[in-house]
C-alpha positions in Angstrom: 9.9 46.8 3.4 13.2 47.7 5.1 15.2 45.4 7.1 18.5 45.0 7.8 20.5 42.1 9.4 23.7 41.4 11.3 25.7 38.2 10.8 28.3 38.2 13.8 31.5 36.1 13.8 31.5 33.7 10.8 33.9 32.2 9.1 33.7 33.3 5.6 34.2 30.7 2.2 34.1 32.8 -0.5 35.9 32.9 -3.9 38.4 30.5 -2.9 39.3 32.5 0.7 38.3 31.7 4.4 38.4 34.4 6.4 36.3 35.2 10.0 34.0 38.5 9.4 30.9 40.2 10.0 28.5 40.7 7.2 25.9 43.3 7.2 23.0 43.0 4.9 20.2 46.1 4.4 17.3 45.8 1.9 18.2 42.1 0.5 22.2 43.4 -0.2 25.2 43.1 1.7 26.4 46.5 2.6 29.4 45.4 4.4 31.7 42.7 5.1 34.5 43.6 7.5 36.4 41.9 10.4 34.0 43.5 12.7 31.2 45.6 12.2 29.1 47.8 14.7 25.9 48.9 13.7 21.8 49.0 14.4 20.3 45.8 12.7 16.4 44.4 12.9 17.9 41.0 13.7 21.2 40.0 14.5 22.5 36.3 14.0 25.4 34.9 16.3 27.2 33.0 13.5 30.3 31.6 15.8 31.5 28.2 14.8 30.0 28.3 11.6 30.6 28.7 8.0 28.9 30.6 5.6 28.8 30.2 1.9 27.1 31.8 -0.9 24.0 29.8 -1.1 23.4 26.7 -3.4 21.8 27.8 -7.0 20.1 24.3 -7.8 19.9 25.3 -12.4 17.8 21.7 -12.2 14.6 20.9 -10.6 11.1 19.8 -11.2 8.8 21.3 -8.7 5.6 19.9 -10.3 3.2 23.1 -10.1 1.2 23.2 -12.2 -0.5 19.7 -12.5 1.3 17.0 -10.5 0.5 18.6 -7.3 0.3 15.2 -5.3 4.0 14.9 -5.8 4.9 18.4 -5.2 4.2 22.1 -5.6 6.5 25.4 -5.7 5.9 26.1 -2.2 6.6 22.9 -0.4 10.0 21.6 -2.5 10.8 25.2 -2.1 10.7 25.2 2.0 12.5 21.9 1.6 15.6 23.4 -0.5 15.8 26.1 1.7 15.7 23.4 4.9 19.1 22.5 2.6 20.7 25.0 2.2 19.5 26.0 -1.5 18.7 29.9 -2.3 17.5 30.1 -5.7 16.1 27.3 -7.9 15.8 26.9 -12.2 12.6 24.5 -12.7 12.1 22.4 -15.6 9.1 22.4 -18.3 7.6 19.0 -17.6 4.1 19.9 -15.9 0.6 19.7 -17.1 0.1 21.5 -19.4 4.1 21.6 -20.5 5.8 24.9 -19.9 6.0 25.3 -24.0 5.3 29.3 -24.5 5.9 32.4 -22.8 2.1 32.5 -21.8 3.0 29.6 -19.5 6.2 30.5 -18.6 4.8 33.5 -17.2 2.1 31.5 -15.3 4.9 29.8 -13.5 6.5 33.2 -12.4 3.3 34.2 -10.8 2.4 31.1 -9.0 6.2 31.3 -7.5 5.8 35.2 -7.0 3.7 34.0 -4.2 4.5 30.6 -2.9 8.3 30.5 -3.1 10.9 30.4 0.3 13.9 30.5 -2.7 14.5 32.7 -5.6 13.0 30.9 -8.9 13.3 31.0 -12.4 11.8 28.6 -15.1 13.2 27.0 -18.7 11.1 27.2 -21.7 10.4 23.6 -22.9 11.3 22.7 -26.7 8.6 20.3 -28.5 8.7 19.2 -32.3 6.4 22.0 -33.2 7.3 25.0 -30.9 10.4 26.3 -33.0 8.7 29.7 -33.1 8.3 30.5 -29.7 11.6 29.7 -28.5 12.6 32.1 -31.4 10.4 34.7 -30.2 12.1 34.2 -26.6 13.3 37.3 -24.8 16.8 35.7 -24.0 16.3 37.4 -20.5 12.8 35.7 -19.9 14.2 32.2 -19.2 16.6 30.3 -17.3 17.3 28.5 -20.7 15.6 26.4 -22.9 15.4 22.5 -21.8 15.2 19.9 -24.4 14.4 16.0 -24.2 16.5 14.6 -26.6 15.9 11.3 -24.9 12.5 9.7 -23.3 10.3 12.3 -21.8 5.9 12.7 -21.0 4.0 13.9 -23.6 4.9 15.8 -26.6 8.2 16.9 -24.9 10.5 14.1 -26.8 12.4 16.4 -29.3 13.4 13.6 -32.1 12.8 15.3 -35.0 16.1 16.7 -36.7 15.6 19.4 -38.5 13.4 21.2 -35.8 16.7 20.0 -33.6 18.8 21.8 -35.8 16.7 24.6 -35.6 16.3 24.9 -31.6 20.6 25.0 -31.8 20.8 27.5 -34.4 18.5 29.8 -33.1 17.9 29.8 -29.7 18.4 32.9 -27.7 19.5 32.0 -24.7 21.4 28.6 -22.9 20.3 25.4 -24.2 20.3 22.5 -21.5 19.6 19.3 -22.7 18.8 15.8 -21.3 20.6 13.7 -23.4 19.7 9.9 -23.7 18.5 8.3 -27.2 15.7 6.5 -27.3 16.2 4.0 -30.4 19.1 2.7 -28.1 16.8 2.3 -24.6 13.9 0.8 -26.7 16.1 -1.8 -27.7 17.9 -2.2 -24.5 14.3 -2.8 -23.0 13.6 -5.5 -25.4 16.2 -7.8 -25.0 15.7 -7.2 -21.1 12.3 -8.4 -21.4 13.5 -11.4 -23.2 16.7 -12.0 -20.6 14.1 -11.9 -17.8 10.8 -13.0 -18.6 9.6 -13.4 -15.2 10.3 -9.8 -14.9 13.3 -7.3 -15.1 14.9 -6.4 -12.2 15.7 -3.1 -11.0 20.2 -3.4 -11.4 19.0 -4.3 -14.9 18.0 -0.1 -15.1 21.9 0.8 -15.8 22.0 -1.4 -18.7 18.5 -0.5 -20.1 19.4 3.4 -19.8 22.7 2.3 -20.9 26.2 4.0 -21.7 25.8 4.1 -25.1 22.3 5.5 -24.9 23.8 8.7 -23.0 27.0 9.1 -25.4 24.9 8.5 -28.6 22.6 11.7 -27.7 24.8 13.8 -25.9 27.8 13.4 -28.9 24.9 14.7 -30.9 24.5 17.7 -28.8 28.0 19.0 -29.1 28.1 18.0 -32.4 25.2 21.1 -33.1 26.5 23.1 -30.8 30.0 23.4 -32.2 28.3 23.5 -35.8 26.0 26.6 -34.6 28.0 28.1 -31.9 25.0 27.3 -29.1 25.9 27.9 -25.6 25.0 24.4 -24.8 24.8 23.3 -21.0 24.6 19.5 -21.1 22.9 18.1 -18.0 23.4 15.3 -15.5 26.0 13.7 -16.6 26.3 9.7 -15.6 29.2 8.4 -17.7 33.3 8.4 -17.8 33.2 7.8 -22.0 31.0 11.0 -22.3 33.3 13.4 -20.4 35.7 12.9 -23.4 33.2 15.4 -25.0 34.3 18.6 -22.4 37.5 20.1 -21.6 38.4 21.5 -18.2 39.4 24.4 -17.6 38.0 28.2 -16.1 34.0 27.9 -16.5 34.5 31.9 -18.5 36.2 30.5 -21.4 33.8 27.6 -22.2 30.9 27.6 -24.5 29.5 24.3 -24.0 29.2 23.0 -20.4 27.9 20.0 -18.3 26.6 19.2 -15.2 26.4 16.1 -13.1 24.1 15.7 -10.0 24.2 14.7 -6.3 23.0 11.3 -6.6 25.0 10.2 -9.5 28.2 11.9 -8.1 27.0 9.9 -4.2 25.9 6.7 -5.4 26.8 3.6 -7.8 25.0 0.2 -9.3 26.1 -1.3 -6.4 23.6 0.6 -4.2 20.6 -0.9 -6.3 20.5 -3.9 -3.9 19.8 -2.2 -1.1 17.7 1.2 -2.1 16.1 0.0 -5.3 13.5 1.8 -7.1 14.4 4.6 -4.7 17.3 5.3 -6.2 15.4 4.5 -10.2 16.3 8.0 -12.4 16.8 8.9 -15.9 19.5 8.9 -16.5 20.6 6.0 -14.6 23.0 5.8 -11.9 25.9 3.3 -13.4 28.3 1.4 -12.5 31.0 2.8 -9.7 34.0 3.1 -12.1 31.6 6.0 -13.8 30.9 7.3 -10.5 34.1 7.6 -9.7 35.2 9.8 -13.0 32.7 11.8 -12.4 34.2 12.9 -9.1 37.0 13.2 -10.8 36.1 15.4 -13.4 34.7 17.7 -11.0 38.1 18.5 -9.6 39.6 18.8 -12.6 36.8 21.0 -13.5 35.7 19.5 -16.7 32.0 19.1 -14.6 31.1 22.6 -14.2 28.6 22.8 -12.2 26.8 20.3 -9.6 22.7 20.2 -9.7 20.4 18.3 -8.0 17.3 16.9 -11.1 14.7 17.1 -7.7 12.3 14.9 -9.0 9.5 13.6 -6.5 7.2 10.7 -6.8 4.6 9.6 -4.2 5.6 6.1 -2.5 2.7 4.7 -4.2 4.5 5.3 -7.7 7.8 3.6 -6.6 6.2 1.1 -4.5 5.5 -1.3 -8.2 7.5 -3.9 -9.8 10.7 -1.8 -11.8 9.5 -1.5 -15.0 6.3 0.3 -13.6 8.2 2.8 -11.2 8.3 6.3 -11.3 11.9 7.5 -12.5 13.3 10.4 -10.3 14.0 11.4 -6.6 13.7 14.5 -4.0 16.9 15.7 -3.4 16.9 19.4 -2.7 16.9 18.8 1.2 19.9 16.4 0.9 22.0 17.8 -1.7 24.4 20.5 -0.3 24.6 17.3 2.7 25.9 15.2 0.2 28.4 17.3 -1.4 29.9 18.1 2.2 30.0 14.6 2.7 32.6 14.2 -0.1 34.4 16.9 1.1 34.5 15.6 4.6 35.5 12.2 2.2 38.2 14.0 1.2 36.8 13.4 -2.8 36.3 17.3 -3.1 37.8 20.1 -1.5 35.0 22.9 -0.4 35.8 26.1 -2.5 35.2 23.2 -5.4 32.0 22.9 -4.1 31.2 26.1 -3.3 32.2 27.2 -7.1 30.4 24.0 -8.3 27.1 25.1 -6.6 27.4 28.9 -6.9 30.2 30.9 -8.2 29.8 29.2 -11.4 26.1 28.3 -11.9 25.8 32.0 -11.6 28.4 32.8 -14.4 27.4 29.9 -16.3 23.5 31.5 -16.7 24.9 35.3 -16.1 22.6 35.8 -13.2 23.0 39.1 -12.0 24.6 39.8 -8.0 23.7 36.6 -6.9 26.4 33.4 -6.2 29.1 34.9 -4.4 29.7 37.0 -1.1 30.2 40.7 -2.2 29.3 43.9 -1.3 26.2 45.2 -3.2 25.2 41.5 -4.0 22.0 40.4 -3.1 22.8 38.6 0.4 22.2 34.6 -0.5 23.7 32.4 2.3 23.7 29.6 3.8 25.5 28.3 7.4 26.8 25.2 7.8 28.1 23.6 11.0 30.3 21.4 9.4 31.0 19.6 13.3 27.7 18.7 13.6 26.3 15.9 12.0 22.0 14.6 10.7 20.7 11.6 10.1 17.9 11.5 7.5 14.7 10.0 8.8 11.6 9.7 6.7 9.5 11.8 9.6 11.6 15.0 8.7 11.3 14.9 5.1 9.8 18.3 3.8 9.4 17.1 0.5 5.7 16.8 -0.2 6.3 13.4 -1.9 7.5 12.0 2.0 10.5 10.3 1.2 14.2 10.9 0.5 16.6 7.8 -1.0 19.3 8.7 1.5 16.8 7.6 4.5 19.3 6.0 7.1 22.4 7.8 6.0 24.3 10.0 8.7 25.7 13.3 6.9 28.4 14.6 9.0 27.7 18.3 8.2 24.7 20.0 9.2 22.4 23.5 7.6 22.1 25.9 10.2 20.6 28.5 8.6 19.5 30.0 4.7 19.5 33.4 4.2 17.1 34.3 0.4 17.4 37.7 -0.7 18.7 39.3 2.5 16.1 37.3 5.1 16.6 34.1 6.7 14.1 31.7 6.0 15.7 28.5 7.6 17.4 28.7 10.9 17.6 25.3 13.0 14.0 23.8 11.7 12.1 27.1 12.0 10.8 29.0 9.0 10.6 32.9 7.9 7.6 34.2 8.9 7.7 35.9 5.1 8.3 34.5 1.6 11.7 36.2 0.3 11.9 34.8 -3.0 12.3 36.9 -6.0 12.7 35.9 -9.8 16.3 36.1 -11.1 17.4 38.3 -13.2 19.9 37.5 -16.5 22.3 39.9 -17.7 22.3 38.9 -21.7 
């Protein structure tokens, strides 16, 4: 259906520029972006004071749907990404049953066809004995294909090295891989059983899912890559020893690239005191010092791109001892808060962020006309009132789960609006009437 709508007065970040300027979007595209700009729209939005930025592409996120619907579904973390700022989403394989073949990929793209306030797309998981259909892959079907090659559920563990050596040599698309070996964390739990018999304690989690643990597997992963030429995209990254394994430099030049993710770029080991299991992930949020590089690495653009691993658990599955605790947190309504926070920190400037959570996520997976503000580009964005300031209460969380880990926290920026696919489906705690989603589309 036709629409058209008029953004008035923003101040444009884009590209590394700020400039003020009216944008003009018609069908989902901008048409025009000019210092001022008068013409008919449907709706017109009064952007003054604001900021708008190409909207957050989040290329990690488990959503849930299909089969662990009483943590989340497609359509509820999706209308709490978009409450943050987040346009278009890449969701991971882990459900019931495991996203494993293009049968169930395709199962995903319909259920998010009609429940989804972002844009989607969906990796194919790698298993032991599914070589074949990530061969088979149409490169343009997938975000990427996701492999384990640490602890995961069910028959998603990838430890077997010769299929390992096949997934790098033949896959058709960008491999992402978690990256944490499990000899090392199975060992690491033993010895923590026997330091603490009486039970382990949650700051023991750094040393369980430990530095070595991360360096061991993801060494391995650029060791394949650089011996098959894989586009490898090694995700959240937790440690300063394994950003020895990337150069910086322009995000075009690079064939193996690596994330790191909101809550291990925002908090440290220190925080385990206060936030506990709410704050329990895999990988593990370390030590400051490793908190610190990371932040570092971002400027320096050896990170490439910033994610946020949205992982909900019900408060019944974090509310247990440590060792029984759910691993993971939501994050999509908090993210792009806490990357404005250390810009406001002064830690990052915010055309790094913007390239960290747009520009270069869509380069990175060659999505087509989406992550930047252009003419003919479909019209993501997202305005920020970076005066205005939130405080995150557990009675606002979106998040089907009902929690965030950053409850108490005061961001000093604030979403004002997200704008998917040329409608705006956040705008000061009000929802689109109308799901504007679509499914990405790769250029490969």
């Amino acid at each position: 259906m036709s629409h058209s709508l008029l953004i008035l007065n923003a101040r444009v970040a884009n590209e590394g520029l700020e400039f003020e300027s009216d944008v003009l979007v018609r069908d989902g595209r901008i048409e025009k972006i000019a210092p001022s700009i008068d013409a008919d729209a449907d709706q017109t939005l009064d952007a003054a004071g604001l900021l708008l930025m190409p909207g957050f592409i989040d290329d990690q996120v488990h959503f849930r749907e299909p089969g662990l619907t009483h943590k989340g579904d497609i359509a509820s973390e999706s209308r709490a990404a978009v409450a943050g700022g987040i346009t278009s989403f890449m969701e991971m394989p882990n459900t019931s049953p495991p996203t494993v073949t293009a049968e169930r990929l395709e199962e995903k793209y319909a259920i998010a066809e009609n429940s989804s306030h972002c844009n989607y797309s969906f990796y194919l998981g790698a298993t032991n004995d599914n070589l074949e259909d990530i061969q088979r892959l149409e490169p343009n079907h997938a975000a990427g294909i996701k492999i384990f090659m640490g602890a995961s559920t069910g028959n998603m563990l990838v430890d077997d090295p010769v299929t390992l050596d096949g997934i790098f040599r033949d896959a058709p698309c960008i491999v992402a891989t978690h990256c944490e070996d499990t000899p090392t964390i199975t060992a690491n739990q033993a010895a923590a059983e026997a330091q603490y018999p009486d039970g382990i304690p949650i700051s023991a989690h750094p040393d369980i899912r430990s530095e070595d643990a991360c360096y061991k597997s993801s060494s391995l992963a650029v060791e394949l890559a650089k011996k098959h030429g894989t586009r490898l995209h090694v995700l959240h990254l937790t440690t300063g020893r394994e950003l020895d394994l990337f150069t910086p430099g322009p995000i075009e030049d690079k064939q193996i690239t690596v994330e790191a993710c909101v809550h291990h770029l925002f908090f440290s080991a220190d925080d385990y005191a206060e936030r506990g299991n709410y704050i329990k992930c895999n990988p593990a949020i370390k030590a400051r010092q490793n908190r610190d590089a990371l932040v570092a690495a971002v400027r320096e653009d050896r990170i490439d791109v910033i994610a946020t691993d949205h992982a909900p658990h019900t408060l019944a599955e974090k509310d247990v001892p440590y060792p029984a605790a759910a691993a993971g947190l939501p994050l999509v309504q908090d993210a792009l808060s806490v990357v404005l926070e250390l810009v406001h920190r002064g830690e990052l400037d915010l055309h790094t962020a913007i390239r960290k959570t747009s520009h270069d996520v869509a380069r990175r997976f060659q999505i087509v006309d989406r992550g930047f503000i252009r003419e003919g580009y479909w019209a993501d964005l997202t305005l920020l009132d970076l005066a205005g300031s939130r405080t995150v209460a557990r009675e606002d969380v979106l998040s089907k789960c009902g929690w965030s880990p950053f409850e108490g926290l005061t961001f000093s920026s604030r979403i004002a609006a997200t704008i998917v696919s040329g409608a705006v489906a956040y705008r000061d705690g009000e929802f689109g009437e109308h799901l504007s989603g679509l499914r990405l589309e790769y250029d490969r």
